[in-house]
N, CA, C and O atoms as CSV, one atom per row, in Angstrom:
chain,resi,resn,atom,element,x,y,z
A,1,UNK,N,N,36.693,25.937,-11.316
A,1,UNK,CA,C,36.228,24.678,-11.861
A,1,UNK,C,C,36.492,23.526,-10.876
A,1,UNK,O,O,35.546,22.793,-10.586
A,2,UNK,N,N,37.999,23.259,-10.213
A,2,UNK,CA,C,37.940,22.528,-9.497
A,2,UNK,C,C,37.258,22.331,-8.032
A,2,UNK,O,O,37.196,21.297,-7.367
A,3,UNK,N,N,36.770,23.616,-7.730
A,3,UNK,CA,C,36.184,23.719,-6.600
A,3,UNK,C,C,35.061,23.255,-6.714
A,3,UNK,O,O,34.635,22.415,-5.921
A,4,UNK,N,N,34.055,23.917,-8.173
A,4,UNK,CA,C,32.686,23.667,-8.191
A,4,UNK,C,C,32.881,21.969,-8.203
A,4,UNK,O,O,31.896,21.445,-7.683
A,5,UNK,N,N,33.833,21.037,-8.633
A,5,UNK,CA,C,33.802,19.549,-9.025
A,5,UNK,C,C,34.186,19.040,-6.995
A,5,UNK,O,O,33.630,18.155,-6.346
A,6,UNK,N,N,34.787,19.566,-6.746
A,6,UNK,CA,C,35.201,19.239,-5.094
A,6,UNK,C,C,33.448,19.375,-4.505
A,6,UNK,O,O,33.096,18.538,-3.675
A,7,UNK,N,N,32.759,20.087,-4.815
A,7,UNK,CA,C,32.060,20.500,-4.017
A,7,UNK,C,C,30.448,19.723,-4.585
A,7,UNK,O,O,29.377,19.632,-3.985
A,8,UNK,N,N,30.895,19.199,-6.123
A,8,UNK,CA,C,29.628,18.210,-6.814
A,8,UNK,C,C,30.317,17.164,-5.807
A,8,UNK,O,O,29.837,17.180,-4.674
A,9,UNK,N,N,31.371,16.255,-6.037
A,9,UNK,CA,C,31.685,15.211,-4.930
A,9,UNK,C,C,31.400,15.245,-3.750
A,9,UNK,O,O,30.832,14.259,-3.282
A,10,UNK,N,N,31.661,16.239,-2.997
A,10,UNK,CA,C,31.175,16.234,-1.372
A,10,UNK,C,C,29.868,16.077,-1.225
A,10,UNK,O,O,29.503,15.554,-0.172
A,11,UNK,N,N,28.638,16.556,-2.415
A,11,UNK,CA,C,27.219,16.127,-2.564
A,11,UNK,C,C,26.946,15.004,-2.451
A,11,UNK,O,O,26.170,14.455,-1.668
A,12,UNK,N,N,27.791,14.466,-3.507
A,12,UNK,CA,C,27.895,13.115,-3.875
A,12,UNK,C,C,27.686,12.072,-2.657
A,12,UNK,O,O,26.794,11.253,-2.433
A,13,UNK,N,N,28.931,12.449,-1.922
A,13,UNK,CA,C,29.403,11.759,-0.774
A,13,UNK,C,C,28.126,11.526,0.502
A,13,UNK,O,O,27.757,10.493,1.061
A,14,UNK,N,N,27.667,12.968,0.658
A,14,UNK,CA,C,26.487,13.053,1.220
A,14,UNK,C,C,25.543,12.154,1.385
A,14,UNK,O,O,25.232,11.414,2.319
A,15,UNK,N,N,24.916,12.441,-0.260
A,15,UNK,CA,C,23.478,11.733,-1.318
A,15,UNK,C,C,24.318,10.254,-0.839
A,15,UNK,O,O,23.488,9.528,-0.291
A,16,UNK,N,N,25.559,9.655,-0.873
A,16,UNK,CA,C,25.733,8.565,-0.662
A,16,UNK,C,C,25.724,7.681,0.776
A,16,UNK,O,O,25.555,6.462,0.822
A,17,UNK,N,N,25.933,8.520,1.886
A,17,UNK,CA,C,25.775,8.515,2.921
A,17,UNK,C,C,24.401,8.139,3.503
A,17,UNK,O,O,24.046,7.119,4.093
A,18,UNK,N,N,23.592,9.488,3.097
A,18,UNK,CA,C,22.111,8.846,3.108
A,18,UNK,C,C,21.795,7.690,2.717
A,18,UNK,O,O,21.621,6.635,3.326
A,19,UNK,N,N,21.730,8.001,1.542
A,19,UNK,CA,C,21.416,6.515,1.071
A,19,UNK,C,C,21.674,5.194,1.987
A,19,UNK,O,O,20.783,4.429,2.358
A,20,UNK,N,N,23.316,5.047,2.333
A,20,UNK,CA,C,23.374,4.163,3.312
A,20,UNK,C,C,22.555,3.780,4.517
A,20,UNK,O,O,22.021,2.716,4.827
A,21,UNK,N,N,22.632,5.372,5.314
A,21,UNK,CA,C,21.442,5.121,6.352
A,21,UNK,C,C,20.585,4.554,6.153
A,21,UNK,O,O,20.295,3.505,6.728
A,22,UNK,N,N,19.780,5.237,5.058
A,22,UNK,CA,C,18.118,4.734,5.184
A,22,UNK,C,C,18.610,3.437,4.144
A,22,UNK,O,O,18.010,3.461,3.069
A,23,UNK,N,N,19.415,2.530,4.265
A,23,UNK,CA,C,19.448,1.226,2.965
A,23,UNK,C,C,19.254,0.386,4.801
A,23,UNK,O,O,18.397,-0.490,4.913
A,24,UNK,N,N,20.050,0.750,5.961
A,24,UNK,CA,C,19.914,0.166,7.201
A,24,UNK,C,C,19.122,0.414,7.824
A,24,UNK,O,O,19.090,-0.379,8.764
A,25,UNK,N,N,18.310,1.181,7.877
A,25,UNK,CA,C,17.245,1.260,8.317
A,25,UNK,C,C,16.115,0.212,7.956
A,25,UNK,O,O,15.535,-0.646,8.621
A,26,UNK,N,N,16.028,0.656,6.528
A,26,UNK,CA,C,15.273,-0.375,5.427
A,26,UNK,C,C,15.452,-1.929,5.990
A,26,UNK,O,O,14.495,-2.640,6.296
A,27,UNK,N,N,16.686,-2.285,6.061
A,27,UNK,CA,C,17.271,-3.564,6.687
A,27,UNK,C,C,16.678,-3.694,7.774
A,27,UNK,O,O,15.864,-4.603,7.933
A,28,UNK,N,N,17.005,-2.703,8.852
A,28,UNK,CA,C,16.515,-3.439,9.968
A,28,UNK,C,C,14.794,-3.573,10.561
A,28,UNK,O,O,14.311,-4.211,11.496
A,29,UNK,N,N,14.079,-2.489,9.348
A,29,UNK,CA,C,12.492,-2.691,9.706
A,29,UNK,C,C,12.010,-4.504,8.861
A,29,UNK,O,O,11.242,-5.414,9.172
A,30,UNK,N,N,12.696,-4.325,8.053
A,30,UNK,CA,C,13.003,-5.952,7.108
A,30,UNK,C,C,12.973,-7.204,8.526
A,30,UNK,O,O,12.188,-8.129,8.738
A,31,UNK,N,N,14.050,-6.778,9.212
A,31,UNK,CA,C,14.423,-8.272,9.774
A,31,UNK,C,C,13.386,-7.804,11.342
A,31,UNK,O,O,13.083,-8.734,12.090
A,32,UNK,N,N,13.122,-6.979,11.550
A,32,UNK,CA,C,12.296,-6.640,13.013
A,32,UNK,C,C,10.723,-7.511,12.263
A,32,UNK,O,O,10.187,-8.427,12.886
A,33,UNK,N,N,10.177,-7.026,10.888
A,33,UNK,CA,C,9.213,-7.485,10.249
A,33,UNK,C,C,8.949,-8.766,10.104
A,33,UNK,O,O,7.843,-9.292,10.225
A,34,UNK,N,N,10.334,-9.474,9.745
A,34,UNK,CA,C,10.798,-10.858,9.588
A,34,UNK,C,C,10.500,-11.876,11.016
A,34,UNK,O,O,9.774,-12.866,11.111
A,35,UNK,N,N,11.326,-11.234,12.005
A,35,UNK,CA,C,11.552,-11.725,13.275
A,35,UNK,C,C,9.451,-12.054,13.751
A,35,UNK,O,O,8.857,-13.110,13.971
A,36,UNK,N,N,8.985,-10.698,13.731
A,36,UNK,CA,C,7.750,-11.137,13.839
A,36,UNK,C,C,6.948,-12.001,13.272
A,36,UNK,O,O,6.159,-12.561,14.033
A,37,UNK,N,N,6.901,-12.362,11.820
A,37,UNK,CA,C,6.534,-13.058,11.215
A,37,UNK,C,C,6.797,-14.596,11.734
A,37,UNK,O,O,5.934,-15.443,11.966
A,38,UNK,N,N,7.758,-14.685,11.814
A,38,UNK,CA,C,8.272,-15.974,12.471
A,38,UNK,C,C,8.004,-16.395,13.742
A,38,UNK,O,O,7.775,-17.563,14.058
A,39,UNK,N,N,8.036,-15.249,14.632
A,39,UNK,CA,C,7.757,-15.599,15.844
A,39,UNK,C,C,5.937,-16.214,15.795
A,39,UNK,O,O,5.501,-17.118,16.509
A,40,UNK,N,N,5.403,-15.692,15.106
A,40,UNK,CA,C,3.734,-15.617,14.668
A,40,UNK,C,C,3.398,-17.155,14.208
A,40,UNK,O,O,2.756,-17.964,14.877
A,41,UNK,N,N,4.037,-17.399,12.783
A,41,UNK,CA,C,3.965,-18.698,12.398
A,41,UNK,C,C,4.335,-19.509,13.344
A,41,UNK,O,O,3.533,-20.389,13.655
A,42,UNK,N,N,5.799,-19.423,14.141
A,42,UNK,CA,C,5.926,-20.985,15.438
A,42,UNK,C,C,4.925,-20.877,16.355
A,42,UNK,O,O,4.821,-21.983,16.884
A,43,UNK,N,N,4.169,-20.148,16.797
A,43,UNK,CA,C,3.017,-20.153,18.070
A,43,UNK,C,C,1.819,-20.793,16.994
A,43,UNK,O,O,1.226,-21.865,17.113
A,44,UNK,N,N,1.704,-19.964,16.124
A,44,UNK,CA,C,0.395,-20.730,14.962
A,44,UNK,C,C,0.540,-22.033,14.663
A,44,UNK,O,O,-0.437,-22.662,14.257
A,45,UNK,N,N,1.752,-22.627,14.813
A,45,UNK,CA,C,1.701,-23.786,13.838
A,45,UNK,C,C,2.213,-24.660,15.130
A,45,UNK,O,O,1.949,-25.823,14.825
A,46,UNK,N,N,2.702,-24.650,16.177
A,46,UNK,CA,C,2.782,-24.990,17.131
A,46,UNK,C,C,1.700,-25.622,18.011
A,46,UNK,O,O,1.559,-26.824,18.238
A,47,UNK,N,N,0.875,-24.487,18.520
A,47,UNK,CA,C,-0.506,-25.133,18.927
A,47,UNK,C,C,-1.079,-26.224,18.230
A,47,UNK,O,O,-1.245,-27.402,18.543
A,48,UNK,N,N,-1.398,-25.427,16.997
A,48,UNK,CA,C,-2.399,-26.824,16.611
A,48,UNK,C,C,-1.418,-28.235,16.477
A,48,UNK,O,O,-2.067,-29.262,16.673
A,49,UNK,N,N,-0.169,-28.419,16.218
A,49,UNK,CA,C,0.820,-29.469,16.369
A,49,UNK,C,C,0.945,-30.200,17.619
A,49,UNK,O,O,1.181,-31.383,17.862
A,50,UNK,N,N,0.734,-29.231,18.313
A,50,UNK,CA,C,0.579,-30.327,20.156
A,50,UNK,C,C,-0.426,-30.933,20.211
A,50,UNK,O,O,-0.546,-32.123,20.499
A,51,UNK,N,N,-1.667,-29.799,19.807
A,51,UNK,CA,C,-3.066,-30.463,19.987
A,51,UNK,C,C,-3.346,-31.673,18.878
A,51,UNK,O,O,-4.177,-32.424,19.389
A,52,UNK,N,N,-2.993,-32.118,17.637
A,52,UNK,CA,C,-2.741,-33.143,17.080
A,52,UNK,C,C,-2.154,-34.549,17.983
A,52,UNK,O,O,-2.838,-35.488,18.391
A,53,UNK,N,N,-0.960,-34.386,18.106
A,53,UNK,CA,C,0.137,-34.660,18.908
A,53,UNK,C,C,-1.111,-35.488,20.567
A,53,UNK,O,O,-1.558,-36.629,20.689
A,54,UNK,N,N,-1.191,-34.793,21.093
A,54,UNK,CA,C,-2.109,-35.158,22.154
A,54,UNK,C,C,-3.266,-35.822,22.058
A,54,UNK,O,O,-3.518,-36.694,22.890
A,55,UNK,N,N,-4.430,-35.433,20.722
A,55,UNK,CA,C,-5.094,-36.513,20.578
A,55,UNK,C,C,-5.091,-37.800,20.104
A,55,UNK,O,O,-5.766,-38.823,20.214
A,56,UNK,N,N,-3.462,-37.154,19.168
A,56,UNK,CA,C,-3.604,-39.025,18.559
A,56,UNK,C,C,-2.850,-39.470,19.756
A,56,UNK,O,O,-3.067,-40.680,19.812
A,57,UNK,N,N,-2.121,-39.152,20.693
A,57,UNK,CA,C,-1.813,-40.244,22.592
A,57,UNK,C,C,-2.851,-40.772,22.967
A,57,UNK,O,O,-2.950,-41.928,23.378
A,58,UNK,N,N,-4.104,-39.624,22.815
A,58,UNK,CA,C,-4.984,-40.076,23.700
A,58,UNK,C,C,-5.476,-41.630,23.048
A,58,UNK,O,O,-5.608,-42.629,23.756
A,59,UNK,N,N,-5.777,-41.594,21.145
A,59,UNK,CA,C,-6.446,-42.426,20.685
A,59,UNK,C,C,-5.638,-44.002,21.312
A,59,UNK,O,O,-6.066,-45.060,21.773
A,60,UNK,N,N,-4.068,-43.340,20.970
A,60,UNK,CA,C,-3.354,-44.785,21.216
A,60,UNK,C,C,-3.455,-45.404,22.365
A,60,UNK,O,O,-3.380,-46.603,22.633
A,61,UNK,N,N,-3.708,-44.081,23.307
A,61,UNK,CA,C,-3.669,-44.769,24.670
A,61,UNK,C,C,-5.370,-45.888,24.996
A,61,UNK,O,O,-5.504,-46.668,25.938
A,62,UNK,N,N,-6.198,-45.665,24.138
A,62,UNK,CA,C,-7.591,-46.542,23.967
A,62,UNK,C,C,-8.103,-45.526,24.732
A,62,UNK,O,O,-8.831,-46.025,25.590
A,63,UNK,N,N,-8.050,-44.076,24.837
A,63,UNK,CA,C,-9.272,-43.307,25.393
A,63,UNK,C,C,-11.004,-43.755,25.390
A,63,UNK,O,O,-11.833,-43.906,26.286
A,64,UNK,N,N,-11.045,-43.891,23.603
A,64,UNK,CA,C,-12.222,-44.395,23.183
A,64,UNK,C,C,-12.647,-46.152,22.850
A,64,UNK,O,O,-13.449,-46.721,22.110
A,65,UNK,N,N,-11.803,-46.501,23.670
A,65,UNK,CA,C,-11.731,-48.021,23.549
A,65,UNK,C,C,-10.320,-48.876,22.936
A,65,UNK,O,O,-9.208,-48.390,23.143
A,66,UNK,N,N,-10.431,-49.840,22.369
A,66,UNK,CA,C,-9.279,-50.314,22.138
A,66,UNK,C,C,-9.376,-50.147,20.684
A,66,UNK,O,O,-10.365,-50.283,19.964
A,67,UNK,N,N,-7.761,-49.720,20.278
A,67,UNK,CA,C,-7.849,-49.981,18.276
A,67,UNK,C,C,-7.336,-50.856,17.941
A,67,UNK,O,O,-6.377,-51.394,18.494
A,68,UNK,N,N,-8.375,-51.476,16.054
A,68,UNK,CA,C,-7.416,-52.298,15.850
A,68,UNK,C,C,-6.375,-52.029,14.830
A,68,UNK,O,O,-6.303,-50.843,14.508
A,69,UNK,N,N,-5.480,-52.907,14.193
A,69,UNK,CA,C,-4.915,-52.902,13.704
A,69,UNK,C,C,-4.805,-51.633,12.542
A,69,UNK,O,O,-3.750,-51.019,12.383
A,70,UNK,N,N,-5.610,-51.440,12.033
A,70,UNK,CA,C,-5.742,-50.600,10.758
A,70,UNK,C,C,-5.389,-49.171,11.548
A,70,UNK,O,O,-4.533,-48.296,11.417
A,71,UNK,N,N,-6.736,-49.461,12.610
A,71,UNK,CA,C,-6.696,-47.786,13.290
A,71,UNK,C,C,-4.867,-47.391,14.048
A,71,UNK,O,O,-4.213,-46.348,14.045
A,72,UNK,N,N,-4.650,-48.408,14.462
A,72,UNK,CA,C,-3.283,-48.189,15.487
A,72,UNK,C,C,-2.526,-47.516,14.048
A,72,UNK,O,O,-1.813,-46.513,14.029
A,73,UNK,N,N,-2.838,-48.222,13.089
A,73,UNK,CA,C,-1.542,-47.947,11.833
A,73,UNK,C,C,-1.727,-46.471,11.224
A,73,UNK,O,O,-0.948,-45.885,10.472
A,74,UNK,N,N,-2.874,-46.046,11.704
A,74,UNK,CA,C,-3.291,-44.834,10.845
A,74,UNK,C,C,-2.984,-43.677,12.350
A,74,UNK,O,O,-2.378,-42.622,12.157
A,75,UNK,N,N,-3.317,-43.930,13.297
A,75,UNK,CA,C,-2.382,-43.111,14.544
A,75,UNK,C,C,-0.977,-42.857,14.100
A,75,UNK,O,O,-0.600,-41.749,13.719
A,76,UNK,N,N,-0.250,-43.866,14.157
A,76,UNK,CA,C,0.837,-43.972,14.004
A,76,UNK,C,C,1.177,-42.987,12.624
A,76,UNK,O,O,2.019,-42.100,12.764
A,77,UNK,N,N,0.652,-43.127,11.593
A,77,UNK,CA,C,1.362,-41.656,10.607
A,77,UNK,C,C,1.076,-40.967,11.084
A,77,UNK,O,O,1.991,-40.271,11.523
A,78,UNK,N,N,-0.376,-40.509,11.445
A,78,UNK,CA,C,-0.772,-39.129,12.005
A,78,UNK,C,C,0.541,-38.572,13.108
A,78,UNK,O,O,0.492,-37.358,13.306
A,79,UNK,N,N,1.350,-39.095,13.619
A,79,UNK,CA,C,2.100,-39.046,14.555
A,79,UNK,C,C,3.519,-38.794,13.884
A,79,UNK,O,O,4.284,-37.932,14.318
A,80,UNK,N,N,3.771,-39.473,12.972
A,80,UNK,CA,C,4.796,-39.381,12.492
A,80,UNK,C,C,4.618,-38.484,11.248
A,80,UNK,O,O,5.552,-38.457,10.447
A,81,UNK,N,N,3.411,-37.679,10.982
A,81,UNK,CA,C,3.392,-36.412,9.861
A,81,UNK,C,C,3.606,-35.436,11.349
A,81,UNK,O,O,4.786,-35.110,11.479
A,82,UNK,N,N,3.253,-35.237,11.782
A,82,UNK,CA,C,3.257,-34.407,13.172
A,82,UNK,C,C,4.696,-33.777,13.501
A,82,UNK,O,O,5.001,-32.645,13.874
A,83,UNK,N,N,5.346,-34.730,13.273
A,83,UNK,CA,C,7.097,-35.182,14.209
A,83,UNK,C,C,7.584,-34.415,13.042
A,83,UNK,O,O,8.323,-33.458,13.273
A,84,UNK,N,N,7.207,-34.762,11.558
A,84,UNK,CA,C,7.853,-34.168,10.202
A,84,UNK,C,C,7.343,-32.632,9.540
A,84,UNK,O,O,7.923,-32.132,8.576
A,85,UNK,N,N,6.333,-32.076,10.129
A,85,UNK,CA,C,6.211,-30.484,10.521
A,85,UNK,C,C,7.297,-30.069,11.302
A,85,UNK,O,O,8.344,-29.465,11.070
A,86,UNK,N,N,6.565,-30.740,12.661
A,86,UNK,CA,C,7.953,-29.927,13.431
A,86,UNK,C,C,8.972,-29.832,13.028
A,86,UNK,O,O,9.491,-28.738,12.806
A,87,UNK,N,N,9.600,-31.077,12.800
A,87,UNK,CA,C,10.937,-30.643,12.270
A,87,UNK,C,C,11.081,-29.715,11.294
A,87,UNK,O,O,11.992,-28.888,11.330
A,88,UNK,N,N,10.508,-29.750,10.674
A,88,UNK,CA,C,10.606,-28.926,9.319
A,88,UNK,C,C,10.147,-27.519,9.876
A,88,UNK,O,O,10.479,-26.498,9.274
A,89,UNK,N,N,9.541,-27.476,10.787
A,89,UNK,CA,C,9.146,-25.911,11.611
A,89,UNK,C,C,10.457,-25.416,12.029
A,89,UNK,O,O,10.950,-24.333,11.713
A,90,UNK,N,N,11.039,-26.436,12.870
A,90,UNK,CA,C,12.425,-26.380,13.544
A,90,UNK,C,C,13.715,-25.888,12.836
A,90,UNK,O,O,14.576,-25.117,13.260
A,91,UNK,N,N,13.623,-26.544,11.629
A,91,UNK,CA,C,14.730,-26.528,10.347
A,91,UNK,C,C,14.641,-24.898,9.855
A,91,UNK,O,O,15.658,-24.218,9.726
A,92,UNK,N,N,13.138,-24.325,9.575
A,92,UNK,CA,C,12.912,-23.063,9.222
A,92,UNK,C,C,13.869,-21.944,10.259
A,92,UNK,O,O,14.727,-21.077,10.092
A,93,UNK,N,N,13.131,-22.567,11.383
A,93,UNK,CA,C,13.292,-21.564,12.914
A,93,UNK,C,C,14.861,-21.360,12.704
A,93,UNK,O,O,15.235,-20.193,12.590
A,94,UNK,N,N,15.663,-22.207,12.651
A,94,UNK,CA,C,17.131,-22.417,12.741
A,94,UNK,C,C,17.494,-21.608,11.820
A,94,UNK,O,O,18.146,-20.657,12.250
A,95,UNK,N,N,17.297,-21.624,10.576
A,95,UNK,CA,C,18.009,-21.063,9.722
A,95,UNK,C,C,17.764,-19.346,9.599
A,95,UNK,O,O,18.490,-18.422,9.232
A,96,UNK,N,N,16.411,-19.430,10.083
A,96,UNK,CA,C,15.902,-17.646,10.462
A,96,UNK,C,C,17.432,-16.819,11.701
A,96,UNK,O,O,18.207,-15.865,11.620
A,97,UNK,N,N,17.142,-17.886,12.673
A,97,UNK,CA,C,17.678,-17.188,13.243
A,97,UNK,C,C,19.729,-17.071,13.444
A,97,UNK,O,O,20.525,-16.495,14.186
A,98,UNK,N,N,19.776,-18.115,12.140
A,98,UNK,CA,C,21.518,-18.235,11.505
A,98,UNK,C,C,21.274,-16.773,10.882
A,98,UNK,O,O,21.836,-15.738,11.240
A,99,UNK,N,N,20.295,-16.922,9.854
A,99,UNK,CA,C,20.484,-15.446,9.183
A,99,UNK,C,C,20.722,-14.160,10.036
A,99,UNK,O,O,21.351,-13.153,9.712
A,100,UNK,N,N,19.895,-14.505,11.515
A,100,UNK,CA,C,19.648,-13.250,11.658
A,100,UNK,C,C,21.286,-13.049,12.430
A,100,UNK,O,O,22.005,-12.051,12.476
A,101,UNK,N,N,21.447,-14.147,12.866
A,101,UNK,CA,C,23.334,-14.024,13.558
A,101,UNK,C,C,24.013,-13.803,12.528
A,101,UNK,O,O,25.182,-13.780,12.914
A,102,UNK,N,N,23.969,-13.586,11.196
A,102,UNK,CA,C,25.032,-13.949,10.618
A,102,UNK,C,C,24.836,-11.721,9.826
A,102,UNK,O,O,25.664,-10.989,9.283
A,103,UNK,N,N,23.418,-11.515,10.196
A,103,UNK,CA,C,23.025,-9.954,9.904
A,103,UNK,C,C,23.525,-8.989,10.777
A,103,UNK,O,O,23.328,-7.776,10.704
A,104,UNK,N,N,24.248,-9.650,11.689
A,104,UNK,CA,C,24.319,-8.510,12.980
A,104,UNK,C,C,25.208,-7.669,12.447
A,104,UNK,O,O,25.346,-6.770,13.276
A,105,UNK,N,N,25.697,-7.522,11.781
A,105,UNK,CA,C,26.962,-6.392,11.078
A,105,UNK,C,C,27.797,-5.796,12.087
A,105,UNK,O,O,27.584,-4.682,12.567
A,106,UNK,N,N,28.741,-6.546,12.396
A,106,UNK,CA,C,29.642,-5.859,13.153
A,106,UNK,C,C,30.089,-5.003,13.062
A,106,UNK,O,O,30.489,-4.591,14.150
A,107,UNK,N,N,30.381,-4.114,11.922
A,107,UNK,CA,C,30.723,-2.857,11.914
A,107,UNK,C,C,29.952,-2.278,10.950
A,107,UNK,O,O,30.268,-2.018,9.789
A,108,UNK,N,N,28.862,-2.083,11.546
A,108,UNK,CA,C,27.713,-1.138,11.439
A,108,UNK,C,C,28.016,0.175,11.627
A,108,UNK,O,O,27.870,1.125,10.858
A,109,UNK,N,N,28.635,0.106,13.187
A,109,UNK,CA,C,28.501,1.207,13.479
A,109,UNK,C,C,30.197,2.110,12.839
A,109,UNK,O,O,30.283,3.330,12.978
A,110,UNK,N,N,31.279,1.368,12.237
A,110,UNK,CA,C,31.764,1.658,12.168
A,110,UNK,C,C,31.331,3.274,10.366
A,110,UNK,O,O,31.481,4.362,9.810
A,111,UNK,N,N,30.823,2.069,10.476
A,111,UNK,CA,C,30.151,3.058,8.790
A,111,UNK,C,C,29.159,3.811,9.481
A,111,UNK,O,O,28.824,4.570,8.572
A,112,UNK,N,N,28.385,4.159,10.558
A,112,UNK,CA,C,27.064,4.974,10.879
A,112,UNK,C,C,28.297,6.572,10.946
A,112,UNK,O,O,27.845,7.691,11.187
């Protein structure tokens, strides 16, 4: 009896083992999935943010003549919604990659 129960536990232990593996595995196709995603959105949302960014310089700079008042004022948010993506792109980026420092599991390997 006690053997057959020694020998349901050592299953146990097994079935639990696995499990672990593939729970890190699971994890790390998660954050490899993640990492891409992110890397994807800052190039996507990036570009078109410069190219914003650059035409409203150009407007201010009077490319197309001189602006007045109304127009300079309406550059000017366009410029300053611009500045408040980024950041807020920036704020995302940061905290992705706190998570991902804070995922490194130092003793990972101690449990592999």
């Amino acid at each position: 009896m006690l053997a057959e129960e020694l020998a349901a536990a050592e299953e146990t232990i097994e079935s639990l083992a696995m499990s672990e593996q593939e729970a890190w595995a699971l994890a790390d196709a998660a954050r490899t999935s993640t990492q891409e995603i992110i890397s994807m959105l800052s190039h996507e949302l990036r570009t078109p943010l410069q190219a914003i960014f650059g035409y409203a310089e150009l407007l201010e700079e009077g490319i197309h003549g001189e602006l007045n008042q109304d127009q300079r004022t309406d550059v000017s948010r366009i410029q300053q919604s611009q500045y408040e993506v980024l950041k807020l792109l920036n704020r995302v980026l940061l905290h992705v990659r706190a998570e991902r420092l804070a995922m490194s599991w130092p003793d990972r390997e101690a449990t592999a």
